[in-house]
SEKOLNU-567346 format. One record per residue (C-alpha): residue number from 1; x, y, z. Coordinates in steps of 0.05 Angstrom, whole numbers, plus 5000, padded with zeros to 4 digits. Layout:
BEGIN
[NUM [X Y Z]]
...
REM end
This chain:
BEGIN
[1 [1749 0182 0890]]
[2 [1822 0209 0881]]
[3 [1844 0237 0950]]
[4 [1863 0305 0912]]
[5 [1795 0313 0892]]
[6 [1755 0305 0962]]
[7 [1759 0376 0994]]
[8 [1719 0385 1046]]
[9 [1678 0449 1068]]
[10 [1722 0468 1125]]
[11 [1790 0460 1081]]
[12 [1756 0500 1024]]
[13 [1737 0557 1073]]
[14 [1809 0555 1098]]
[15 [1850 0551 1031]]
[16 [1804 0605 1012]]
[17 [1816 0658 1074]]
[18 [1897 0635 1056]]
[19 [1882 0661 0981]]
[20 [1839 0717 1000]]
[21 [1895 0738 1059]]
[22 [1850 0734 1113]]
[23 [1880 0687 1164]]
[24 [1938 0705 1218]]
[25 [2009 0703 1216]]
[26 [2003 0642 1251]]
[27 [1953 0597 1210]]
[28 [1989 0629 1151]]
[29 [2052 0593 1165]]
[30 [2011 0521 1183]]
[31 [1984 0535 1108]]
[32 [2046 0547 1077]]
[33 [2076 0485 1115]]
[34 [2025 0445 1089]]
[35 [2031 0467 1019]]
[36 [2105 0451 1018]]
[37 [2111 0379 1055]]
[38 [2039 0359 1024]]
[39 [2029 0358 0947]]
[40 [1963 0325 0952]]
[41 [1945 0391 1002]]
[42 [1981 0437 0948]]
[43 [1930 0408 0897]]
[44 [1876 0426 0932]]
[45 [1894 0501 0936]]
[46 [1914 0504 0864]]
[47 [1838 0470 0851]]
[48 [1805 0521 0896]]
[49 [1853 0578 0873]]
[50 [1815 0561 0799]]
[51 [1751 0564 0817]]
[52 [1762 0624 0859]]
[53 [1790 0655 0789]]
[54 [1737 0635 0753]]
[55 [1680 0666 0806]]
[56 [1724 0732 0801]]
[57 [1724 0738 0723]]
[58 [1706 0800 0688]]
[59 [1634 0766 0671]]
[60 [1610 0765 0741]]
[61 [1648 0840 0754]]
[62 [1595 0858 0698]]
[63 [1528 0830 0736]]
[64 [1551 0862 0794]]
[65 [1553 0928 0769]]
[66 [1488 0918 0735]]
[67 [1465 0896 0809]]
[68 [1495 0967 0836]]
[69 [1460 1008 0788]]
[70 [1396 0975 0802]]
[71 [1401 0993 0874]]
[72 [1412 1064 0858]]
[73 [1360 1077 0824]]
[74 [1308 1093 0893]]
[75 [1251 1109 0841]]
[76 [1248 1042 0808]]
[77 [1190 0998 0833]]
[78 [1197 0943 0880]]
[79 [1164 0896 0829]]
[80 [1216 0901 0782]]
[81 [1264 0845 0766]]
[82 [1347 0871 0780]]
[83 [1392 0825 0739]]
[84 [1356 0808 0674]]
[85 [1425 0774 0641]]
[86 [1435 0710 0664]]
[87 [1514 0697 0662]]
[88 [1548 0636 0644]]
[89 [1603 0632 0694]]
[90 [1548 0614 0752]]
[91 [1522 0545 0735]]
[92 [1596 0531 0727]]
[93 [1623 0555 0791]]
[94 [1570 0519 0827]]
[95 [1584 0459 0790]]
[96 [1661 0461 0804]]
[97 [1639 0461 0885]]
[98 [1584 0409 0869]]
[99 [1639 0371 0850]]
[100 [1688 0375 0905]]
[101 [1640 0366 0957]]
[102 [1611 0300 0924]]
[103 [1677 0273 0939]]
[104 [1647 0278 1018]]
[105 [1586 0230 1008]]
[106 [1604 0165 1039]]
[107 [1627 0203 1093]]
[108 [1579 0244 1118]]
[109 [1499 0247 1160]]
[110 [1469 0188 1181]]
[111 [1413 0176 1134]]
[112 [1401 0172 1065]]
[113 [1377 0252 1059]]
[114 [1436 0277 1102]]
[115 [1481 0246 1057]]
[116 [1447 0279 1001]]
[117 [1452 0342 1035]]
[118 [1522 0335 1061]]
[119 [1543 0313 1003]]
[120 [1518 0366 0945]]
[121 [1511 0422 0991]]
[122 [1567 0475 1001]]
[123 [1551 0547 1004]]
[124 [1549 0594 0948]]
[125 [1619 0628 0938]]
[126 [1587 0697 0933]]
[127 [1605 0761 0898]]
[128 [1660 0798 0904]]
[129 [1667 0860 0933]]
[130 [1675 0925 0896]]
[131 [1665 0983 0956]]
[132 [1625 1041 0918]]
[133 [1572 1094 0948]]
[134 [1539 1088 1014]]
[135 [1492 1037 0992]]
[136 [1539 0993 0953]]
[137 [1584 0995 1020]]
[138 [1530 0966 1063]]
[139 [1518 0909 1008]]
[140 [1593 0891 1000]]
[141 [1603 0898 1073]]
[142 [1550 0840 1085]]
[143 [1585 0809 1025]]
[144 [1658 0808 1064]]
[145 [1616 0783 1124]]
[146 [1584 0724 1087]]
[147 [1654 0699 1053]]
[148 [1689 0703 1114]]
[149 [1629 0657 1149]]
[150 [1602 0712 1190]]
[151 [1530 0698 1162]]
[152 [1492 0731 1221]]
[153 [1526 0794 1217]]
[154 [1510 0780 1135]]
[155 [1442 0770 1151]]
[156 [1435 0835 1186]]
[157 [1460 0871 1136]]
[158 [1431 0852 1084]]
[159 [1365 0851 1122]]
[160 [1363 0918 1120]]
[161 [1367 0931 1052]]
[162 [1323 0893 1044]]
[163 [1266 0934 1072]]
[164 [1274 0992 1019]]
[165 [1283 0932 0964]]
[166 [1244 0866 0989]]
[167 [1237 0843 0920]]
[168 [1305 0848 0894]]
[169 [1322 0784 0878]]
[170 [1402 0793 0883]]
[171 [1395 0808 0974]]
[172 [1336 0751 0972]]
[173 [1384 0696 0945]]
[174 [1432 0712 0985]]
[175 [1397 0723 1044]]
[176 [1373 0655 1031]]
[177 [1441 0630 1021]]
[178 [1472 0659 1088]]
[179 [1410 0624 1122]]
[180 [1430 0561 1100]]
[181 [1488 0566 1108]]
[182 [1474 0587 1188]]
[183 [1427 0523 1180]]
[184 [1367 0564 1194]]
[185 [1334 0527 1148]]
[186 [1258 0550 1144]]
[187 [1286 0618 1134]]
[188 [1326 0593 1082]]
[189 [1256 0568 1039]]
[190 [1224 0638 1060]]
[191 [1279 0678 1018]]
[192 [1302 0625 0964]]
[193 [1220 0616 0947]]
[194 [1222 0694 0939]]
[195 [1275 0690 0881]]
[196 [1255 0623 0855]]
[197 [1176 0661 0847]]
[198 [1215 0719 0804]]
[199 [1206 0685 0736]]
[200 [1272 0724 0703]]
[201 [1324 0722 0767]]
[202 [1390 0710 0748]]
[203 [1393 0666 0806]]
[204 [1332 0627 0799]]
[205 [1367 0563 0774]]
[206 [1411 0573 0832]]
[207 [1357 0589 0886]]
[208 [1311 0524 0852]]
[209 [1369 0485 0875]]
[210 [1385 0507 0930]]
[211 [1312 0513 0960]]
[212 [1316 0426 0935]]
[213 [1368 0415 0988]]
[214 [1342 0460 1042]]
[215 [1268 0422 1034]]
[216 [1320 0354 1032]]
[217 [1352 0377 1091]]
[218 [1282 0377 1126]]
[219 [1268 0318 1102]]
[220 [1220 0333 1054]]
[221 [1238 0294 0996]]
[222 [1170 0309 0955]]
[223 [1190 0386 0957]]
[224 [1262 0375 0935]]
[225 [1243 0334 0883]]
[226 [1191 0385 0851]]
[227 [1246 0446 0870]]
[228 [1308 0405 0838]]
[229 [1262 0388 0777]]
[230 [1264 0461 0751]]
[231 [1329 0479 0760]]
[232 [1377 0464 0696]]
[233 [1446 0465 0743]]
[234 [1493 0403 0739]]
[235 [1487 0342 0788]]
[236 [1415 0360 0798]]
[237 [1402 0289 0755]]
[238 [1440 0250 0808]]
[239 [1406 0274 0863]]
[240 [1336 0270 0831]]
[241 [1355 0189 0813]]
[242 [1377 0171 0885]]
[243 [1317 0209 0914]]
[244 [1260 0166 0871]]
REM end
């Protein structure tokens, strides 16, 4: 695979704190060195710099105002699915990481379902972060936590929204996402089986796959199978193939 192309997890997360402005003075300058003696390097920002636009388009601004009004309303009941439009820019944007990260597959894990994992797995880019009323502060302040790779203080904040809301699909995906990303895998399948159950989630496609590589990166090929099977999302195929 072109060279330009093979991003791995760790130079995503960094190209993406440079973007977001979240890295010292110091690291700044390393980045910006890199940028200007490397073009291959430069490449890869302008490729993550894309698919960071296209995660903060006006489509997914819209679901997550849809998700702050549904956690506003206190009287609504807990068995009632948040999100019922399913946008189109999420399929896409995990395809465009799918992608990237497949260039990593030869070179990662030692056996044939570690490669799998290592090499369709990177964690979901998350929402971003609009800071509204005191309960929309606590959710976007677990947000900031989770894209910065602070997924326990994530977890803990999201945790505990999720005791007034513990079937809002929206904090159970991504509670299942931080876990994963922490490799804390059986908690993981607890909160990614939660959305995947919810019938109308707008991240059940995501959650399906997902939950396939967390049961993968157990080892349990039979339950990533059947959870990759009903999810619709890109590269799914490819992993099903090399799995039979």
């Amino acid at each position: 695979m072109d060279e330009k192309y093979n991003i791995s997890q760790s130079e995503f997360e960094l190209i993406e704190q440079y973007l977001n402005d979240n890295l010292d003075a110091a690291t700044t300058q390393q980045v910006l060195e890199q940028i200007e003696k490397n073009p291959i390097f430069k490449t890869k920002v302008d490729t993550v710099k894309t698919i960071i636009a296209g995660i903060e388009s006006q489509a997914l601004k819209n679901e997550l105002d849809v998700f702050h009004e549904d956690l506003e309303q206190k009287s609504r009941s807990t068995t009632t699915k948040s999100l019922n439009n399913k946008p189109w820019w999420r399929p896409l944007a995990v395809a465009a990481v799918i992608i990237i990260a497949a260039g990593s597959y030869f070179w990662l894990g030692e056996n044939a379902t570690d490669k799998l994992y290592n090499a369709y797995y990177t964690v979901d880019p998350g929402l971003p972060t609009n800071m509204g009323g005191n309960t929309m502060y606590e959710f976007n302040k677990a947000m900031v936590s989770y894209k910065q790779g602070k997924y326990t203080e994530a977890i803990s904040g999201w945790k505990d929204l999720a005791k007034q809301k513990q079937d809002n699909d929206t904090l159970n995906y991504f509670l299942g996402s931080a876990f994963l990303a922490s490799d804390s895998i059986e908690n993981a399948i607890k909160y990614l089986e939660k959305t995947t159950e919810q019938s109308g989630s707008t991240f059940r496609e995501e959650a399906l796959y997902y939950l396939g590589l967390a049961h993968l990166k157990n080892g349990n090929k039979t339950l990533a199978i059947k959870a990759l099977k009903q999810s619709q999302l890109p590269q799914v195929k490819e992993i099903i193939e090399q799995l039979d």
